[in-house]
N, C-alpha and C positions, 0 to 999 in steps of 0.2 A: 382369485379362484372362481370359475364359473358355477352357476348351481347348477346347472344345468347336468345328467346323469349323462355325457355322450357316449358310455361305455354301452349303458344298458338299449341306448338310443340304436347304437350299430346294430347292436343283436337283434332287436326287433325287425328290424328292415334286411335279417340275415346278411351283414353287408361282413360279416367276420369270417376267414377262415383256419387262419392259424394267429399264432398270438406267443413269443418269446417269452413273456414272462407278466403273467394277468393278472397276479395279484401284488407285483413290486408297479404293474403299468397305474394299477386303480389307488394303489397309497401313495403313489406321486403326484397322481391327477388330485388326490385329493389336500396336500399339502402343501401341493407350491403353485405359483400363480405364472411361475417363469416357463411354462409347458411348449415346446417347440417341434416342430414334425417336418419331414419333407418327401416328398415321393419326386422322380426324377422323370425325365423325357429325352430320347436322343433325337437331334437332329437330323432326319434320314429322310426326313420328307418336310413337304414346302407345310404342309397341315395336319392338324390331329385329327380325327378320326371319331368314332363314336365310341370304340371299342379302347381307343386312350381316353375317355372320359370316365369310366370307371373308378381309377384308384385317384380320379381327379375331384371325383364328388366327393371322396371322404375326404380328402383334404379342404374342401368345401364346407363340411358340415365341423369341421374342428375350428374353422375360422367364424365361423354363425358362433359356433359357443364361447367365442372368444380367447381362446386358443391362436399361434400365430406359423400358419404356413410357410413353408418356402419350399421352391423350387425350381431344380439343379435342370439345364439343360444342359446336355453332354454334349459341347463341344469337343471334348476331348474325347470319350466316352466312346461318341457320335462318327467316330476318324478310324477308328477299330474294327466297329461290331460287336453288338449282342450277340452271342450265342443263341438265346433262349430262345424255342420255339421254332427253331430250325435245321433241317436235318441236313443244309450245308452251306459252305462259309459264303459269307454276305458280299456283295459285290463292291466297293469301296467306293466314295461318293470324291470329288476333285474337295480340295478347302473353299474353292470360292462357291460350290453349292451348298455346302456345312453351313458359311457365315451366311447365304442368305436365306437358309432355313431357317437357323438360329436368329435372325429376325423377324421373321416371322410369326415363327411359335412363340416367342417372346412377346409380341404383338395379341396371339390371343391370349395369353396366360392373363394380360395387362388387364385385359377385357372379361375374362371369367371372376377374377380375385379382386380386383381396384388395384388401390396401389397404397392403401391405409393398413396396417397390420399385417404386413405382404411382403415377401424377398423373394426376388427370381436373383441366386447367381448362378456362372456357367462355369461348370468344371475346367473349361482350360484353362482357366486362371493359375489351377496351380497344377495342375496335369502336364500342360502347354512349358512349363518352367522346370520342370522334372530332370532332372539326367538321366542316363541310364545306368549308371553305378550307381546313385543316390537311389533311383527306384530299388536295386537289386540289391544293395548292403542294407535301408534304410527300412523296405518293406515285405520284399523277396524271400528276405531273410526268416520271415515270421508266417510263411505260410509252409505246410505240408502237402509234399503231393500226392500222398497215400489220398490226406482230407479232398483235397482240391478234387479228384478222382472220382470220388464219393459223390459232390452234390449232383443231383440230379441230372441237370439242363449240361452239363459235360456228361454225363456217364451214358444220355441217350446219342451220344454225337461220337463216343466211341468206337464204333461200329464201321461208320461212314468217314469218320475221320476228321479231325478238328487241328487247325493250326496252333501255334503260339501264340498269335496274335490273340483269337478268340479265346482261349483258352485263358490267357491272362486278364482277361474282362473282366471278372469275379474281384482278383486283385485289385481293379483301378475299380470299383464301383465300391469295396471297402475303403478305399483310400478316401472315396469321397464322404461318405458316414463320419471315418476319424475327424476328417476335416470339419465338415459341419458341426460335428459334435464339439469339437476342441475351438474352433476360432467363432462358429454364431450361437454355441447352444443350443443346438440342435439333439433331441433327447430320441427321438422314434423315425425310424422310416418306415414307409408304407409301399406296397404296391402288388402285382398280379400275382396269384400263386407261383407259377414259374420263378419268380425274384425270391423265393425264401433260399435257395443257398447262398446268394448273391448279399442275403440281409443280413442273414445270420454271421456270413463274414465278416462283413464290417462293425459285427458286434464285439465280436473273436477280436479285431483287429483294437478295438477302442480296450476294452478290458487289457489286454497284452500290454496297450502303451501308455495306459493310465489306471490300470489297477480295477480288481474286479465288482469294487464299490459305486464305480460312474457308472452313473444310470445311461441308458442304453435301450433300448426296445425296439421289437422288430413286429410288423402286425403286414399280413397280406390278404388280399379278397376274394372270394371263391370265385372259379369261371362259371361266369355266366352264360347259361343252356338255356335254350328256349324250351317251351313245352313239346316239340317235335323231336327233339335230342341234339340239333345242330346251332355250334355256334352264336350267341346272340352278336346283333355287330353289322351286319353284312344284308343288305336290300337286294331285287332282282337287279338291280345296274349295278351291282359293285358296292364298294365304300360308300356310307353317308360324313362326310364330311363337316368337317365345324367351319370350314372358307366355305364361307358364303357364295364366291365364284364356281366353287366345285361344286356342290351341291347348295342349290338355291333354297331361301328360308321357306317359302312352299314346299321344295321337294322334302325338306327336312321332316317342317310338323306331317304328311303327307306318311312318311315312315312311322310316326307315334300313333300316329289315330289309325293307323291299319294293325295296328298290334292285335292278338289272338287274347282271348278272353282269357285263358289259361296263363295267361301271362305279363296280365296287364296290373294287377294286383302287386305282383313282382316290380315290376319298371314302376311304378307309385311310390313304393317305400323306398326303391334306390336312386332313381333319378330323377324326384320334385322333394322341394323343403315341406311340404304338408304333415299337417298335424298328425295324430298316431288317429284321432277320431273324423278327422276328414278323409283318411284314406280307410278308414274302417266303415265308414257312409259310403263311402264310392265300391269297396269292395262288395256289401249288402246290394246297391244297385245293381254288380254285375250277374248274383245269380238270381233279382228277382225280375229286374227290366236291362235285359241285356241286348236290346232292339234298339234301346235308345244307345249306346256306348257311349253314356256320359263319363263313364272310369279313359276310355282314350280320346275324347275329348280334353277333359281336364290334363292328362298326361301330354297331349300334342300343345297345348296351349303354356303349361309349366314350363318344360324342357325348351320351347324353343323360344319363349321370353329369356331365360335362361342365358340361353349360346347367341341369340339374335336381338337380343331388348325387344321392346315394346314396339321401336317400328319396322321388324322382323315379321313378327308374330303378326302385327296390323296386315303386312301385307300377302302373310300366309294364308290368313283369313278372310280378305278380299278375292283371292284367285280362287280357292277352294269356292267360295259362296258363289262367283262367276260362272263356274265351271257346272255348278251342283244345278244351277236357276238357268243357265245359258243364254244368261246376259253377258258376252265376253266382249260386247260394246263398249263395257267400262272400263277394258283393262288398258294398260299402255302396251306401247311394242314391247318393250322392257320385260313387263310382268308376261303378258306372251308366249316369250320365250323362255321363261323361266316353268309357267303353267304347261308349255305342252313339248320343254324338252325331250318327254320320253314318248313322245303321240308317236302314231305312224307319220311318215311324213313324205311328200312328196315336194317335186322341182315344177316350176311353170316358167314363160316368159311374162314379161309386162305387157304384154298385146292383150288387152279384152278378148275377149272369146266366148263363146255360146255354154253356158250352164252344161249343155248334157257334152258338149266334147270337153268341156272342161272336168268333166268329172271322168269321164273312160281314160282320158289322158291321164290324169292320175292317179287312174289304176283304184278310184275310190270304187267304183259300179267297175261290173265284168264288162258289158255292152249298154249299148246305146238302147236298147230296151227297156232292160233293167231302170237305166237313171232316169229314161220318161215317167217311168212305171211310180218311181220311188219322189219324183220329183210332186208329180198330181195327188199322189200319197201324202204329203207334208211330212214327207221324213227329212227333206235336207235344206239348211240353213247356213247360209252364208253369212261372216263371219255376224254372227248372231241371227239375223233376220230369217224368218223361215220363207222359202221360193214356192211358188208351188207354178208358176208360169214358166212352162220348157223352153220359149224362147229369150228370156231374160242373158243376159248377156252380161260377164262377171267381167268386172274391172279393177286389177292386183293392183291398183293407183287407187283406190279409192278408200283405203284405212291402214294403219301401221303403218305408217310411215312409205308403203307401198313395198315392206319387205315382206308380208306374210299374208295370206288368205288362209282363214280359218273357217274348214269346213267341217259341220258336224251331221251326220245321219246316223237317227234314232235319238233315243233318250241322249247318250252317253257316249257314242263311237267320234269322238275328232279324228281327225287328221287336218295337218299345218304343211300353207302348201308356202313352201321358198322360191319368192318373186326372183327371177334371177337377172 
């Protein structure tokens, strides 16, 4: 049994939002040492997201207290469609993009969890082996669709109109709960509000076929808002990504340390393992020295040790310092391109060229005026070095590998020009 309280742990970090049964949940936790949990993931994309890291930290923080995770990617699940969260039917992915998503994700789960006190299986194990009379006498049988009707994540898709397919989701996400619970001992599922009929099913489904004494529990996470009232999850470019290809470990920590002071408090208790009194310090620092933003600091640097290890993080914090100092002498092509994917950016050829048509040409200065003007100014600095000589003469061969000239005017404005 762990000593550790992780009931009273979630509460404080608000990481709770519903809960099946909290006082059968805390005198099991307290009794037995065989405590098992799983939250699931469908295969529908090559990566997760930020916004799937959620019901993944608490699975996280139950594995810290020595408790033992697992989790289900839906293979099977994954071939259907989720319903939840969608006002119409999903568009159906080939199997050969399913298996090598499910490689994938499999690949980070490996990398979040270890592989010590840790199970990933995938539903079509036994999904995959199913018949269709066997589903329909075996489990069909035991659902109502007055109930079925009722849960939420169906009842808003009414309207607009939901298949078979989807609709029987519910059913095969129960199926997978009996399973877990019956073949590894798996006691609670976890996941996003949206999944409480989906949980509560597979509760319904375990009791029915094993009697109303097997413990069972069902626990989901509130949505998380930002202090603007919109979605947390989602940067000015879209998805932040946990593939590192998709979004680069700069751009990652890049999203934490821009976080809103209103909110950084929040993202501390949910997503870094820090003490209740290290984030009760860094909280005290946001309303007395909030110039310094040492609370998304510590949070940019937690989270993306985290998702990236340490030589993630290392080089998040190389590019930032680069970028901040505009020494980007020190960066590789590599980092580069990783630091100024979302710069403005501009095309050149390989031919040397004169500073100020090199700058009108792409479109950095309006005119040829302008870039004298700004050149004698000491505003612009080629990839690093500050120019202040208008006939200096830029040569896209002469750093990165000869793919990139990185020009900055003023403090902070780059733009990344592609040698072509």
């Amino acid at each position: 049994m762990a000593n550790f309280d992780i009931l009273e742990d979630l509460k404080w970090r608000g990481a709770i939002n519903q809960e099946t049964d909290p006082e059968g949940l805390r005198k099991y936790l307290e009794e037995h040492d065989d405590f098992a949990l799983y939250c699931g993931t469908d295969p529908t994309g090559d990566s997760l997201h930020i916004g799937h890291l959620i019901p993944f930290m608490i699975l996280k923080r139950f594995q810290l207290a020595g408790y033992k995770p697992v989790i289900i990617i839906g293979g099977g699940t994954g071939s259907i469609g989720d319903p939840s969260g969608r006002s119409t039917e999903r568009v159906l992915q080939s199997e050969a993009t399913i298996h090598e998503n499910e490689e994938k994700l499999t690949a980070q789960m490996v990398k979040l969890f270890g592989t010590e006190n840790f199970k990933i299986v995938n539903n079509r194990e036994w999904l995959g082996k199913m018949s269709l009379l066997a589903f329909l006498r075996d489990y069909g049988k035991l659902f109502q669709i007055n109930n079925m009707l009722n849960k939420e994540v169906v009842a808003s898709r009414l309207e607009n109109g939901i298949s078979f397919t989807e609709f029987s989701y519910q059913i095969l996400q129960a199926i997978d709960f009996y399973i877990l619970n019956r073949d590894h001992g798996v006691q609670m599922q976890i996941g996003g509000a949206d999944q409480w009929g989906n949980i509560t099913a597979g509760i319904d489904l375990i009791h029915r076929l094993e009697g109303q004494e097997r413990p069972a529990f069902g626990l989901t996470i509130p949505l998380m808002l930002k202090a603007d009232g919109t979605k947390f999850g989602k940067s000015a470019g879209g998805a932040v990504w946990l593939d590192p290809e998709k979004t680069s470990p700069y751009e990652f920590y890049q999203f934490w340390i821009n976080q809103d002071d209103r909110d950084v408090v929040k993202y501390l208790k949910y997503f870094t393992f820090l003490s209740h009194e290290e984030i009760d310090e860094l909280a005290e620092k946001v309303k007395t020295e909030p110039w310094k933003r040492e609370a998304q600091k510590r949070l940019a640097e937690e989270v993306t040790k985290f998702v990236h290890g340490e030589a993630g993080l290392d080089e998040a914090k190389t590019i930032t310092k680069a970028l901040f100092s505009g020494n980007v002498k020190s960066l590789t092509t590599k980092q580069v391109e990783n630091a100024l994917a979302k710069a403005p950016s501009a095309d050149s050829t390989s031919e040397p060229k004169n500073l100020v048509d090199f700058l009108v040409d792409a479109k950095i200065e309006s005119s040829k005026r302008q870039a004298r003007e700004d050149i004698k100014n000491g505003a612009i600095y080629i990839n690093g070095d500050r120019v202040q000589d208008v006939d200096f003469v830029v040569d896209p061969a002469a750093a990165f590998d000869g793919k990139f000239v990185i020009v900055r005017k003023g403090k902070k404005k780059y733009t990344l020009v592609h040698v072509k």
